[in-house]
VEXTI-561258 format. One record per residue: residue number from 1; residue in three letters; x, y, z of N, C-alpha, C in turn. Coordinates in nm, 4 decimals. Last residue first. Example, Ala and Ser with C-alpha at 12.3 -4.5 7.8 and 13.67 -1.06 7.14 Angstrom:
BEGIN
<atom><seq>2</seq><type>Ser</type><n_xx>1.2850</n_xx><n_yy>-0.2250</n_yy><n_zz>0.7080</n_zz><ca_xx>1.3670</ca_xx><ca_yy>-0.1060</ca_yy><ca_zz>0.7140</ca_zz><c_xx>1.2900</c_xx><c_yy>0.0030</c_yy><c_zz>0.7870</c_zz></atom>
<atom><seq>1</seq><type>Ala</type><n_xx>1.3190</n_xx><n_yy>-0.5690</n_yy><n_zz>0.7800</n_zz><ca_xx>1.2300</ca_xx><ca_yy>-0.4500</ca_yy><ca_zz>0.7800</ca_zz><c_xx>1.3200</c_xx><c_yy>-0.3300</c_yy><c_zz>0.7800</c_zz></atom>
END
This chain:
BEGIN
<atom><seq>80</seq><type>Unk</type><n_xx>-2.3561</n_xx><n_yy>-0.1208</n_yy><n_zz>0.3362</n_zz><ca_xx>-2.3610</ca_xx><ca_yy>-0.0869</ca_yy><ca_zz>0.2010</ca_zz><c_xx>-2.2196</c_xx><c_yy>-0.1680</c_yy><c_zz>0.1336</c_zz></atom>
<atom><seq>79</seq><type>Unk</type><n_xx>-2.2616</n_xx><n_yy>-0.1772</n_yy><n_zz>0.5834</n_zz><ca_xx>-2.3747</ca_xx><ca_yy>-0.2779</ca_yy><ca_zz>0.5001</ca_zz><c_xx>-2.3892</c_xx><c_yy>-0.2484</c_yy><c_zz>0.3734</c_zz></atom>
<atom><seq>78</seq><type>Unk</type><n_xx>-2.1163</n_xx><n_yy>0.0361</n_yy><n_zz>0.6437</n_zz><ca_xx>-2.0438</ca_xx><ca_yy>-0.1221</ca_yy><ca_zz>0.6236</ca_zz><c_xx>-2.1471</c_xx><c_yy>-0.1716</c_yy><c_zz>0.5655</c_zz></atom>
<atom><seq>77</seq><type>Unk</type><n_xx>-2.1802</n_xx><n_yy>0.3348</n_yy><n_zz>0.5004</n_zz><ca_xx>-2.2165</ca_xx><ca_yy>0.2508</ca_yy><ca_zz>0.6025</ca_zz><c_xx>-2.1456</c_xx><c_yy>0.1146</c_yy><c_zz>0.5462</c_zz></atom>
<atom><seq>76</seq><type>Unk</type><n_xx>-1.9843</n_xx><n_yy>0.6151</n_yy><n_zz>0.4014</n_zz><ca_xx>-2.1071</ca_xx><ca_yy>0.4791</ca_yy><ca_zz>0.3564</ca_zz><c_xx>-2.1191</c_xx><c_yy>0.4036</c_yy><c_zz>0.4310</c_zz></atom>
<atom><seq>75</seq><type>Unk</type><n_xx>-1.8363</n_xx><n_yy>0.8503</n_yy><n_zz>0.4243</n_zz><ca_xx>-1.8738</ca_xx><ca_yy>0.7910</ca_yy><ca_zz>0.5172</ca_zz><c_xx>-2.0350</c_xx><c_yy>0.7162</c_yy><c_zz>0.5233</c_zz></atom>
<atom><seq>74</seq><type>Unk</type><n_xx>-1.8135</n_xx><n_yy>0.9306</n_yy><n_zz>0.0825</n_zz><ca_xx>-1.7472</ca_xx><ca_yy>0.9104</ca_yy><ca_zz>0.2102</ca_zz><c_xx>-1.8752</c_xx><c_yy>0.9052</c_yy><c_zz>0.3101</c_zz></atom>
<atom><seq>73</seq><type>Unk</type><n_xx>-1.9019</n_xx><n_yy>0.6946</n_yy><n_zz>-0.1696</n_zz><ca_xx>-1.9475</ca_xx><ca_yy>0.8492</ca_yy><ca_zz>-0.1126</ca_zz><c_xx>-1.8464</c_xx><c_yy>0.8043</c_yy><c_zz>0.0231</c_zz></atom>
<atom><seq>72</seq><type>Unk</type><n_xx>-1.7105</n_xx><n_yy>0.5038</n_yy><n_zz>-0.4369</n_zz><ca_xx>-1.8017</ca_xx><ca_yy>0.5619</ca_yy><ca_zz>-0.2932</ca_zz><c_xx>-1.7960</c_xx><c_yy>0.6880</c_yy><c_zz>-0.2597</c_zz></atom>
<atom><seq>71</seq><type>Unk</type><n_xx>-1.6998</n_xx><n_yy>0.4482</n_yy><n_zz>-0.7643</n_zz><ca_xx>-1.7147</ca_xx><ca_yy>0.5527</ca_yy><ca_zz>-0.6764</ca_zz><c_xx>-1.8232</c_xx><c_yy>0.5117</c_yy><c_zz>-0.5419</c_zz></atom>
<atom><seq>70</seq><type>Unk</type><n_xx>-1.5455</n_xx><n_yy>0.2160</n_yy><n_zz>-0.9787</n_zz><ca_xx>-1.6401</ca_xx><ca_yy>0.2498</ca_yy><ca_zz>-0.9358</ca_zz><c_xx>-1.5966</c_xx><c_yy>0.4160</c_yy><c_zz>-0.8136</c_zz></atom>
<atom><seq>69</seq><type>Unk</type><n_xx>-1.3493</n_xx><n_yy>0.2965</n_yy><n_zz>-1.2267</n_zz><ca_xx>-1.4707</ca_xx><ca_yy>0.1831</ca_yy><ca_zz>-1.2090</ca_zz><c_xx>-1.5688</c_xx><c_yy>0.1663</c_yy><c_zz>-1.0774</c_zz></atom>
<atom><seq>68</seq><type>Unk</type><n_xx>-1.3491</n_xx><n_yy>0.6113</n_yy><n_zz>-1.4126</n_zz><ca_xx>-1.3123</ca_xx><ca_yy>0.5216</ca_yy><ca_zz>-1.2933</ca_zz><c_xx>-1.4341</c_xx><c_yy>0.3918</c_yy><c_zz>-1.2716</c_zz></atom>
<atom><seq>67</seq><type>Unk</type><n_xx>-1.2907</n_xx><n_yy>0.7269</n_yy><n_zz>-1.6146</n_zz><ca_xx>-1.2566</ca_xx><ca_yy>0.6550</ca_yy><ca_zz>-1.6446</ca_zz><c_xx>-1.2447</c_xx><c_yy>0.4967</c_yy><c_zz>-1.5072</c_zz></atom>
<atom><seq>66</seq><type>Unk</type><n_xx>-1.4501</n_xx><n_yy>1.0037</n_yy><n_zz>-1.6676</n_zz><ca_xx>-1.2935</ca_xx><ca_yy>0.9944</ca_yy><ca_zz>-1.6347</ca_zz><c_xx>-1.2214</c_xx><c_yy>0.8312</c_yy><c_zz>-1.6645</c_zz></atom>
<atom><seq>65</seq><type>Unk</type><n_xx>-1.6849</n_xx><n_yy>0.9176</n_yy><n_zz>-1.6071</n_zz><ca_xx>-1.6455</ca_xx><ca_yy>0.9389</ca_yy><ca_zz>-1.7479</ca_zz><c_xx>-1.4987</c_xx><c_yy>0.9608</c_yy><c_zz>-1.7635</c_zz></atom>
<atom><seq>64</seq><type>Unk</type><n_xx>-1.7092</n_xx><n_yy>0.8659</n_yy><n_zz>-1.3193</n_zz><ca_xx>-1.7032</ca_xx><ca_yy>0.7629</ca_yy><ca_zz>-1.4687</ca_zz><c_xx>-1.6462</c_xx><c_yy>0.7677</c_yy><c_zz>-1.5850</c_zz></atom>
<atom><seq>63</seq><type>Unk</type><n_xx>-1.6408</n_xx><n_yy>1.1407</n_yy><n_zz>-1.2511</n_zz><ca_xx>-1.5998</ca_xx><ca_yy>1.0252</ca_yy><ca_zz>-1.2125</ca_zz><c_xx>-1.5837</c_xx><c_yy>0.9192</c_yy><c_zz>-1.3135</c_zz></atom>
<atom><seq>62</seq><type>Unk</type><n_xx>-1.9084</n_xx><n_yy>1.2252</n_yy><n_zz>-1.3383</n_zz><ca_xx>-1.7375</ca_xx><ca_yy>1.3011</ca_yy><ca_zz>-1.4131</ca_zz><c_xx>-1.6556</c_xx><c_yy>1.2153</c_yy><c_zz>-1.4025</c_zz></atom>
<atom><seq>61</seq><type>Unk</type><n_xx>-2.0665</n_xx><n_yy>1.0858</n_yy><n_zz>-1.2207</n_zz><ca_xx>-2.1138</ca_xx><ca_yy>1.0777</ca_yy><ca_zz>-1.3554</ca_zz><c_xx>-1.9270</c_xx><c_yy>1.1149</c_yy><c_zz>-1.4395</c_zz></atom>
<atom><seq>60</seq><type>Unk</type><n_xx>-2.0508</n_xx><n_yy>1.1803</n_yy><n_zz>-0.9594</n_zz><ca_xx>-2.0351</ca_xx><ca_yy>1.0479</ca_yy><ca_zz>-0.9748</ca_zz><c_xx>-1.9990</c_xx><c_yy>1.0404</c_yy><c_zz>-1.1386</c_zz></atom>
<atom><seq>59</seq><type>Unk</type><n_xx>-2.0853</n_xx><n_yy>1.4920</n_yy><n_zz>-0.9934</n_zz><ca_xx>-1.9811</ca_xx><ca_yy>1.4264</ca_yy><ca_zz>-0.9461</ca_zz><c_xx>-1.9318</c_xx><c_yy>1.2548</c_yy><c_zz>-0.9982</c_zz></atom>
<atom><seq>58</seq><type>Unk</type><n_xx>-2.3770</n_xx><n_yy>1.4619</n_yy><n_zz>-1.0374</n_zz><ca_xx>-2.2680</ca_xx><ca_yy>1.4960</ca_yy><ca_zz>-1.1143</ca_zz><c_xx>-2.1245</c_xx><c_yy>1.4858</c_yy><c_zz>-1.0926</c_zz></atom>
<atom><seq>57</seq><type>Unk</type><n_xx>-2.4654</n_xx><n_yy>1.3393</n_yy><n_zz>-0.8087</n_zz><ca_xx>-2.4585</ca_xx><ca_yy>1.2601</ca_yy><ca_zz>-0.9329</ca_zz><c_xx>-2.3702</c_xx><c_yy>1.3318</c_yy><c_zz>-1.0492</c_zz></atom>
<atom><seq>56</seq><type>Unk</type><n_xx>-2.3027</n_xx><n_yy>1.3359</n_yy><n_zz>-0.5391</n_zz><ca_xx>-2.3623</ca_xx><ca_yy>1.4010</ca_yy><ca_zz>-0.6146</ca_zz><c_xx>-2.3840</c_xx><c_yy>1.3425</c_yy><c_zz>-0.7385</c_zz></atom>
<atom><seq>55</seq><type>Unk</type><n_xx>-2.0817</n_xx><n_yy>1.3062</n_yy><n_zz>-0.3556</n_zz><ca_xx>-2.1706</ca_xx><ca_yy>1.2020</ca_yy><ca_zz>-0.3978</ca_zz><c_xx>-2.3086</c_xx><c_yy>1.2627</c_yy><c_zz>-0.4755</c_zz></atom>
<atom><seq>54</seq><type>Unk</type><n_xx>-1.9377</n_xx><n_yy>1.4388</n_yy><n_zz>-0.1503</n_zz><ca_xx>-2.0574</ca_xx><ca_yy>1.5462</ca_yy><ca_zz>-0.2124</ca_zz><c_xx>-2.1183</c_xx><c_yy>1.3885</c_yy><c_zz>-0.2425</c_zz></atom>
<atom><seq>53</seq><type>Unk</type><n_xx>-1.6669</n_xx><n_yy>1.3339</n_yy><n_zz>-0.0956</n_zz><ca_xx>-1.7524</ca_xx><ca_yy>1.3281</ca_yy><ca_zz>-0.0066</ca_zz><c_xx>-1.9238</c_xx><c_yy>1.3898</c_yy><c_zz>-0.0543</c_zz></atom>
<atom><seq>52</seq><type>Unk</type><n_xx>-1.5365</n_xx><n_yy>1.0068</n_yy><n_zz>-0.2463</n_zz><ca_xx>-1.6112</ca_xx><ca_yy>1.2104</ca_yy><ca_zz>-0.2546</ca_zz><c_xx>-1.6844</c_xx><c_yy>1.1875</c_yy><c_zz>-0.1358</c_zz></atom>
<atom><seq>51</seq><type>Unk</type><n_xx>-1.3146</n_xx><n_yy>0.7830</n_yy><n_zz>-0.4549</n_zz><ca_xx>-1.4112</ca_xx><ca_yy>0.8264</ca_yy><ca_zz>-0.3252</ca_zz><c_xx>-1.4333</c_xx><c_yy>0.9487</c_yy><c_zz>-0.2518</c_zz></atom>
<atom><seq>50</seq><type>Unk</type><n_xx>-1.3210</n_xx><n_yy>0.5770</n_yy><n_zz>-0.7019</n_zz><ca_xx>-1.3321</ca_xx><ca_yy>0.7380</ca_yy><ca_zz>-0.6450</ca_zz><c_xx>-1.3866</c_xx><c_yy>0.7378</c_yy><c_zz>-0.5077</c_zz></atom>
<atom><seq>49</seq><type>Unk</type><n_xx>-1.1032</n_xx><n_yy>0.3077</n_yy><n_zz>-0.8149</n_zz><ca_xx>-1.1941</ca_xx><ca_yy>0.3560</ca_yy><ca_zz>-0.7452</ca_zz><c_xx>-1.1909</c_xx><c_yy>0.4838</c_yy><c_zz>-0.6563</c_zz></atom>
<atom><seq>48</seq><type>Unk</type><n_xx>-1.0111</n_xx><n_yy>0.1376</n_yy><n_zz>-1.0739</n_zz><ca_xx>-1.0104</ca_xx><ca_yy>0.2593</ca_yy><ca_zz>-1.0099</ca_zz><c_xx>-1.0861</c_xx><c_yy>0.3236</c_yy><c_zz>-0.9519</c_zz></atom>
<atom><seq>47</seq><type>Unk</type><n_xx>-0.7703</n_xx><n_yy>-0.1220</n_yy><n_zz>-1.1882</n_zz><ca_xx>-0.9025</ca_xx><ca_yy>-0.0777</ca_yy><ca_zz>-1.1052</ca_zz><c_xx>-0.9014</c_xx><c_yy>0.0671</c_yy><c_zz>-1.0634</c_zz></atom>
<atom><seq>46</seq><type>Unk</type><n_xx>-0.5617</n_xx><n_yy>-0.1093</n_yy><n_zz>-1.5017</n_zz><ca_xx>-0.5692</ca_xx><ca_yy>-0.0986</ca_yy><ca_zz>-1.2874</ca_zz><c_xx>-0.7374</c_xx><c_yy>-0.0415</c_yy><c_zz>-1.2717</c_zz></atom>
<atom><seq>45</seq><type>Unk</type><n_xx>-0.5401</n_xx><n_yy>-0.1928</n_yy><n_zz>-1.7026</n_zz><ca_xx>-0.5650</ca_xx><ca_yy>-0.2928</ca_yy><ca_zz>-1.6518</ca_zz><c_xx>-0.6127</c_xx><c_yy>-0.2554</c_yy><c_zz>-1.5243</c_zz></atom>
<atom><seq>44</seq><type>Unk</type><n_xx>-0.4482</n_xx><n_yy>0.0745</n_yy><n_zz>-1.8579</n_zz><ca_xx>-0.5809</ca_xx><ca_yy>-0.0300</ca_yy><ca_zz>-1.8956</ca_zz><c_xx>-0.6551</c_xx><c_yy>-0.1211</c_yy><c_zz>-1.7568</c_zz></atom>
<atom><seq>43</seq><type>Unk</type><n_xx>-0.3485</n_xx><n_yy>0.3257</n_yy><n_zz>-1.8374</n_zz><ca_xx>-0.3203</ca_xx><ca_yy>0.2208</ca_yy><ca_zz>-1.8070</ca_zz><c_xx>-0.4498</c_xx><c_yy>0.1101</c_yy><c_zz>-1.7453</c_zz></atom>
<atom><seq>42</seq><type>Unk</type><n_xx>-0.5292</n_xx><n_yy>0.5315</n_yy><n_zz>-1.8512</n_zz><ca_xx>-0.4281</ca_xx><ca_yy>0.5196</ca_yy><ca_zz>-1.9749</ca_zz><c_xx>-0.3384</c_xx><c_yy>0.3840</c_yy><c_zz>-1.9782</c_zz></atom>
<atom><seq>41</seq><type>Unk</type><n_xx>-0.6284</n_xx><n_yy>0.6087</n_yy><n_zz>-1.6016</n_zz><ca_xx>-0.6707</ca_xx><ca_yy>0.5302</ca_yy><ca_zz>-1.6999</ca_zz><c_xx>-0.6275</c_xx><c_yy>0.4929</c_yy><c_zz>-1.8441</c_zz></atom>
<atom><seq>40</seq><type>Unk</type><n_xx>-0.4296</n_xx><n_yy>0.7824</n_yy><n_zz>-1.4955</n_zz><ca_xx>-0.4192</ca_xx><ca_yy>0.6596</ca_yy><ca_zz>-1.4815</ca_zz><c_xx>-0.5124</c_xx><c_yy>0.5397</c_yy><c_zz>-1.5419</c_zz></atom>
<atom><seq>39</seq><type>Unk</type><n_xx>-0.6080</n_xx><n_yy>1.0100</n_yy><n_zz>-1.6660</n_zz><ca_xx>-0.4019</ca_xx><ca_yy>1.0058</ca_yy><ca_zz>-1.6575</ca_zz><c_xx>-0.4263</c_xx><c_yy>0.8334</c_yy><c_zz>-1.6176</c_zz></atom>
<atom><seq>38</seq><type>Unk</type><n_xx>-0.8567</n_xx><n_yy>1.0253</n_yy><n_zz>-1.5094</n_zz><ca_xx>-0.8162</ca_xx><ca_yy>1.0521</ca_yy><ca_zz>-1.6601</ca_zz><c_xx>-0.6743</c_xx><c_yy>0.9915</c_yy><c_zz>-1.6833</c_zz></atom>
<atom><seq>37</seq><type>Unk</type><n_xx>-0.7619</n_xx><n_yy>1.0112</n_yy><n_zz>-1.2782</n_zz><ca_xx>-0.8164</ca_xx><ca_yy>0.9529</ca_yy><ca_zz>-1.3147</ca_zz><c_xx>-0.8087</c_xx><c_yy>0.9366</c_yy><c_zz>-1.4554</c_zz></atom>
<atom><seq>36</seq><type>Unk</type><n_xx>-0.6904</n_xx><n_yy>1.2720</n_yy><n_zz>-1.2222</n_zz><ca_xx>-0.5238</ca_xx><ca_yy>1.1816</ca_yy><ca_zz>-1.2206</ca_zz><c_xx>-0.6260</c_xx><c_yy>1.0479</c_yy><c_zz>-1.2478</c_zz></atom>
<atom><seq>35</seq><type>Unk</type><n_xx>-0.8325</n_xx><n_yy>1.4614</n_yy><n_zz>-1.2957</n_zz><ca_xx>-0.7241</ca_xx><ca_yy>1.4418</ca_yy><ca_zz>-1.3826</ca_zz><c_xx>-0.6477</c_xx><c_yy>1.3143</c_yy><c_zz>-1.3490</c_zz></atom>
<atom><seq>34</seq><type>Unk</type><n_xx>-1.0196</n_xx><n_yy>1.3780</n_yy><n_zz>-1.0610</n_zz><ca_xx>-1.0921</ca_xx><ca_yy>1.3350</ca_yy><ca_zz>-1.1654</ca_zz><c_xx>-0.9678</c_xx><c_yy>1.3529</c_yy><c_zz>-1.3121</c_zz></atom>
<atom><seq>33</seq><type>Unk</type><n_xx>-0.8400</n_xx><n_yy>1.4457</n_yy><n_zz>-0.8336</n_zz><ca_xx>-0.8921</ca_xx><ca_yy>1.3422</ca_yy><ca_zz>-0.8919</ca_zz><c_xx>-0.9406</c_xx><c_yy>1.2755</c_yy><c_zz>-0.9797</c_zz></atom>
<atom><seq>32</seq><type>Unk</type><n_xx>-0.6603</n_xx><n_yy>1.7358</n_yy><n_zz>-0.9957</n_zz><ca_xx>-0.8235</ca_xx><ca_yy>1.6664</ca_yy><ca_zz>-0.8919</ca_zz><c_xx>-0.7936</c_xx><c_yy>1.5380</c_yy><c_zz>-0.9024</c_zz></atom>
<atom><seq>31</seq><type>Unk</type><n_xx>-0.2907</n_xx><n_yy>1.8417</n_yy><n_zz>-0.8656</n_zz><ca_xx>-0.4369</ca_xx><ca_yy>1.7878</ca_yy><ca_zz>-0.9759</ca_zz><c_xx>-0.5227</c_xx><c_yy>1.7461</c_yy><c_zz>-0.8714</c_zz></atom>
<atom><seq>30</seq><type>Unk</type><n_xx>-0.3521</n_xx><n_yy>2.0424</n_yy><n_zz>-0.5718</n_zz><ca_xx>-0.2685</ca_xx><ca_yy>2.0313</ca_yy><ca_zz>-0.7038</ca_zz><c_xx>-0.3775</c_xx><c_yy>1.9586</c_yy><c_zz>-0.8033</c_zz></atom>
<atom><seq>29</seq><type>Unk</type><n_xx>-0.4856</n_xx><n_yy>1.8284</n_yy><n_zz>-0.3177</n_zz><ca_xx>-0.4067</ca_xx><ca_yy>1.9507</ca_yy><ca_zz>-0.3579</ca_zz><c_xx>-0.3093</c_xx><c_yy>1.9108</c_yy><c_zz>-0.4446</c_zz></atom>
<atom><seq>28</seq><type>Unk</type><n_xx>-0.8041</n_xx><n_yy>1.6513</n_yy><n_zz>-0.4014</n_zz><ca_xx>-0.6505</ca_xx><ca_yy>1.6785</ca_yy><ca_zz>-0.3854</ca_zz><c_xx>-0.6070</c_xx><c_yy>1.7994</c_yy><c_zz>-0.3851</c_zz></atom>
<atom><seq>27</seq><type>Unk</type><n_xx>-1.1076</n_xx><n_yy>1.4990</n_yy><n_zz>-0.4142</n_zz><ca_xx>-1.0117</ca_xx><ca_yy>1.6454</ca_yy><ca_zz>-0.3813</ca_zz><c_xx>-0.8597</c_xx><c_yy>1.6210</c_yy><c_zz>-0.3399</c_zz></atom>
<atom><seq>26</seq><type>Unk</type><n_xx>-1.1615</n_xx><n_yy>1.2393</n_yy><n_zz>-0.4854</n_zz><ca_xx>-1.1577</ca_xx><ca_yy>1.3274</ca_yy><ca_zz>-0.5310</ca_zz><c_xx>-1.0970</c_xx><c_yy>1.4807</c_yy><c_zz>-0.5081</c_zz></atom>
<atom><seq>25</seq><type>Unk</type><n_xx>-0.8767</n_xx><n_yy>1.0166</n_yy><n_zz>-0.3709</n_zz><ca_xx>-0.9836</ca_xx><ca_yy>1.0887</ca_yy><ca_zz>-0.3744</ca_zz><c_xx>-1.0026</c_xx><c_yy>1.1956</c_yy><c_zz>-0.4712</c_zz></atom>
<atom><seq>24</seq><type>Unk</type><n_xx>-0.8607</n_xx><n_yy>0.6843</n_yy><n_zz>-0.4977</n_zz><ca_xx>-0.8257</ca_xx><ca_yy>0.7772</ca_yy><ca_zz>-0.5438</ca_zz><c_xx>-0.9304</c_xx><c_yy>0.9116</c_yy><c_zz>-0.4596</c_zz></atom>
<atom><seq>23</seq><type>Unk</type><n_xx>-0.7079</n_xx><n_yy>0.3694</n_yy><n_zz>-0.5361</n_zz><ca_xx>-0.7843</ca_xx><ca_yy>0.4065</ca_yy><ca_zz>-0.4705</ca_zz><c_xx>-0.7989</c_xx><c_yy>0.5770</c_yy><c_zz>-0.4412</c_zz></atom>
<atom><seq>22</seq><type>Unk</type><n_xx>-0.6218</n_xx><n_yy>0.1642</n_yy><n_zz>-0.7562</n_zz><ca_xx>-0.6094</ca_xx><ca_yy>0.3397</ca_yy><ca_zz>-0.7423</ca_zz><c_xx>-0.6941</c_xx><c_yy>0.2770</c_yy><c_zz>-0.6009</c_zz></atom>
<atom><seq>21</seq><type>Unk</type><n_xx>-0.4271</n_xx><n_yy>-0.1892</n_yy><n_zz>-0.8357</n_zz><ca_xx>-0.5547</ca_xx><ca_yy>-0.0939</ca_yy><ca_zz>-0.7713</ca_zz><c_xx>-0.5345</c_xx><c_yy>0.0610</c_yy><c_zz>-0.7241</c_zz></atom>
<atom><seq>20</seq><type>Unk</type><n_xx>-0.1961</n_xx><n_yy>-0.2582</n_yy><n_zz>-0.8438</n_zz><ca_xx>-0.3173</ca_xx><ca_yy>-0.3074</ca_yy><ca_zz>-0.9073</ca_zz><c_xx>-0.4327</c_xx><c_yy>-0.2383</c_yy><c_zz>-0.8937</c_zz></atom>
<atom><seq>19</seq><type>Unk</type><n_xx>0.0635</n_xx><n_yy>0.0331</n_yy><n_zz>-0.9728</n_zz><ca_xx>-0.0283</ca_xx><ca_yy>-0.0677</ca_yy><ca_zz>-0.8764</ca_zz><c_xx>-0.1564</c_xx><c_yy>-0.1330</c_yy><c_zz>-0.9305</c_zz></atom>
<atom><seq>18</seq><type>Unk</type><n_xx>0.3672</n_xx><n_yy>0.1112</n_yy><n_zz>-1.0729</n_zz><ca_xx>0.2444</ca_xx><ca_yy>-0.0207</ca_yy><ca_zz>-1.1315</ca_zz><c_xx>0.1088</c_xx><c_yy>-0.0883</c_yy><c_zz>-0.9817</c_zz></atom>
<atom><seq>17</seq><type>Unk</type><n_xx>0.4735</n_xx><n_yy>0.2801</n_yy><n_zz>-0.9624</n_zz><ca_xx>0.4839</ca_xx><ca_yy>0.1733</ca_yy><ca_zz>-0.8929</ca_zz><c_xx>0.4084</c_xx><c_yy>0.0754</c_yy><c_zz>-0.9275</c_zz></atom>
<atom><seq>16</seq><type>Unk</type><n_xx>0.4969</n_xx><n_yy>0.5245</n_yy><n_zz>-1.1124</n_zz><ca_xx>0.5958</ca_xx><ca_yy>0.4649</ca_yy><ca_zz>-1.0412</ca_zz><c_xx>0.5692</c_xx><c_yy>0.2841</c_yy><c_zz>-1.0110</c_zz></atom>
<atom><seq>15</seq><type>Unk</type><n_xx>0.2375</n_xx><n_yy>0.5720</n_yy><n_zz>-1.1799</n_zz><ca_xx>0.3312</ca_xx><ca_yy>0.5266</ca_yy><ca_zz>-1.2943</ca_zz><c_xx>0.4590</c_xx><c_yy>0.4382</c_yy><c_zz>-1.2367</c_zz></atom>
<atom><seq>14</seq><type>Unk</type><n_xx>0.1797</n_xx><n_yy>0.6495</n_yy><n_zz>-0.9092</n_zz><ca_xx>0.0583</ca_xx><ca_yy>0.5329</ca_yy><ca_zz>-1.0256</ca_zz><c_xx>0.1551</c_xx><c_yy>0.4752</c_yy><c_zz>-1.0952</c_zz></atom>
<atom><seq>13</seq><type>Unk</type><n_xx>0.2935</n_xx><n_yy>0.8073</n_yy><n_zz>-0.8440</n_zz><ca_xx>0.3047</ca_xx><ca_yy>0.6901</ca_yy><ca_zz>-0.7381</ca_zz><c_xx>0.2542</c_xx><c_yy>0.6239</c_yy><c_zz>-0.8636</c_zz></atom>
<atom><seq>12</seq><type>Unk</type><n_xx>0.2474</n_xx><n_yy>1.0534</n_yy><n_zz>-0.9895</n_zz><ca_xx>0.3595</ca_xx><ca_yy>1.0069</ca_yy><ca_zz>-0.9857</ca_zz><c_xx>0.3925</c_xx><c_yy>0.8769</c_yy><c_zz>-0.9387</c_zz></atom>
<atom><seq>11</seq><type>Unk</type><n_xx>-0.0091</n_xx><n_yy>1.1042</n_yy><n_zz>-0.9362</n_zz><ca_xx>0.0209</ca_xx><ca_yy>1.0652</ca_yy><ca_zz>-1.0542</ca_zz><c_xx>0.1649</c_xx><c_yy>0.9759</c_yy><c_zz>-1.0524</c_zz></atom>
<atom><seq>10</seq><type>Unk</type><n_xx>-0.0307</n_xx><n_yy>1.1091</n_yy><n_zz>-0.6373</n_zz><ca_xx>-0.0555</ca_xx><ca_yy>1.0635</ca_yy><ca_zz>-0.6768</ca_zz><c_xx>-0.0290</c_xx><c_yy>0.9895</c_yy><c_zz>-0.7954</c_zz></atom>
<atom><seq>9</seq><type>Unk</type><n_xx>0.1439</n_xx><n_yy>1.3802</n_yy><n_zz>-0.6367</n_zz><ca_xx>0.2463</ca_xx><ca_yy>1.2356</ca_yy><ca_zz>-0.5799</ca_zz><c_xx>0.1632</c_xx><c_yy>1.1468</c_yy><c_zz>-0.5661</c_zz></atom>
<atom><seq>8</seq><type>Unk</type><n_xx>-0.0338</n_xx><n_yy>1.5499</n_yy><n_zz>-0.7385</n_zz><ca_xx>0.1184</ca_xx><ca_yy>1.4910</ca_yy><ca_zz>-0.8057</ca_zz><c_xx>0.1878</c_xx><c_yy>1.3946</c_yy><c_zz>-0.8082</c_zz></atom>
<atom><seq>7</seq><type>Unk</type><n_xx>-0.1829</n_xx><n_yy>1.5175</n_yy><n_zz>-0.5498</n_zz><ca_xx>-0.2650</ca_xx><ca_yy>1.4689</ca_yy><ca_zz>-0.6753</ca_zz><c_xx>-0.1140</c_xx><c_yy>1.4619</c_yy><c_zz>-0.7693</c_zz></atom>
<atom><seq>6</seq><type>Unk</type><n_xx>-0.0851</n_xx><n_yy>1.4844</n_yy><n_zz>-0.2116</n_zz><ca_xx>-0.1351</ca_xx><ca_yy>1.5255</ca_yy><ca_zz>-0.3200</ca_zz><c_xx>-0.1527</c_xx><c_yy>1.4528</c_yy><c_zz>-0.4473</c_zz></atom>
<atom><seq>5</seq><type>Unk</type><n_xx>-0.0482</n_xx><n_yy>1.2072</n_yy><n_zz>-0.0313</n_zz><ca_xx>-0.0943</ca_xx><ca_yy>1.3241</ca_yy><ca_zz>-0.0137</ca_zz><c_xx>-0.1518</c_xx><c_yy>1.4309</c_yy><c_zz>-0.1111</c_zz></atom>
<atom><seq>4</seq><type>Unk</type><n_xx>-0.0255</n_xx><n_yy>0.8949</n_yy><n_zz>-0.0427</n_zz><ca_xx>0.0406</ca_xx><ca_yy>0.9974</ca_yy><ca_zz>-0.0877</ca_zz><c_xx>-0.0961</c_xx><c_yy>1.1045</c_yy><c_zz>-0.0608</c_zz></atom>
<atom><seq>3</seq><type>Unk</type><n_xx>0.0660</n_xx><n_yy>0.5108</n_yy><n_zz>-0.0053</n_zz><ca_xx>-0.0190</ca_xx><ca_yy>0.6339</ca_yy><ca_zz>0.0201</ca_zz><c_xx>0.0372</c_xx><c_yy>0.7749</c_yy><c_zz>0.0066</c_zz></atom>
<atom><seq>2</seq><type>Unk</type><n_xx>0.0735</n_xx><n_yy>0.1789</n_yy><n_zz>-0.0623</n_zz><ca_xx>0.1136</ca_xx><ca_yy>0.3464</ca_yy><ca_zz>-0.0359</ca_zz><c_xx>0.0226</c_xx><c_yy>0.4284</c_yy><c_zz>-0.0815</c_zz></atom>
<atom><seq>1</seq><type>Unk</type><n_xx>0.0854</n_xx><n_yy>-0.1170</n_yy><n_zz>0.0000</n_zz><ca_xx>0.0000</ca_xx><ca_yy>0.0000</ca_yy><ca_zz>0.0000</ca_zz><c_xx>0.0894</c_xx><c_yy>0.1225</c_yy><c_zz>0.0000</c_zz></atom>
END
C-alpha cells in the first residue's frame, strides 16, 4: 500500500509503482482526482476507485467518465 498526499504524488506513485488498484480521492491539492483519473486510466488494466464526499450525481457521472470503475461516497455505512 502506499499512500500519498497530493494529486502529483498521486500521478507520480501510479506510474511509479504499477499498482493493481487506485484508490483515489476526489479532492486533492494540485491535480483533482478526476485528472489523475483521466491520466491513470491510460493504463488499462488498474481498477479505479473514487471516493467524494458530495456524492452528487454529477460528481459520480465526471468520475465515470474519467474513467473510474467504481465511486463511494465518504462515510457509507459497512452494510452498504
Amino acid at each position: 500500500v502506499t499512500g500519498v498526499t497530493t494529486g502529483d504524488e498521486a500521478l507520480k506513485s501510479s506510474y511509479q509503482a504499477q499498482p493493481n488498484l487506485v484508490f483515489l480521492d476526489v479532492m486533492l491539492p494540485g491535480l483533482s482526482g478526476f485528472e489523475i483519473c483521466g491520466r491513470v486510466r491510460e493504463m488499462p488494466d488498474v481498477p479505479i476507485i473514487m471516493y467524494g464526499a458530495l456524492g452528487s450525481e454529477p460528481e459520480k457521472v465526471q468520475a465515470f467518465e474519467q474513467g473510474a470503475d467504481d465511486y463511494i461516497v465518504k462515510g457509507t455505512g459497512m452494510s452498504e
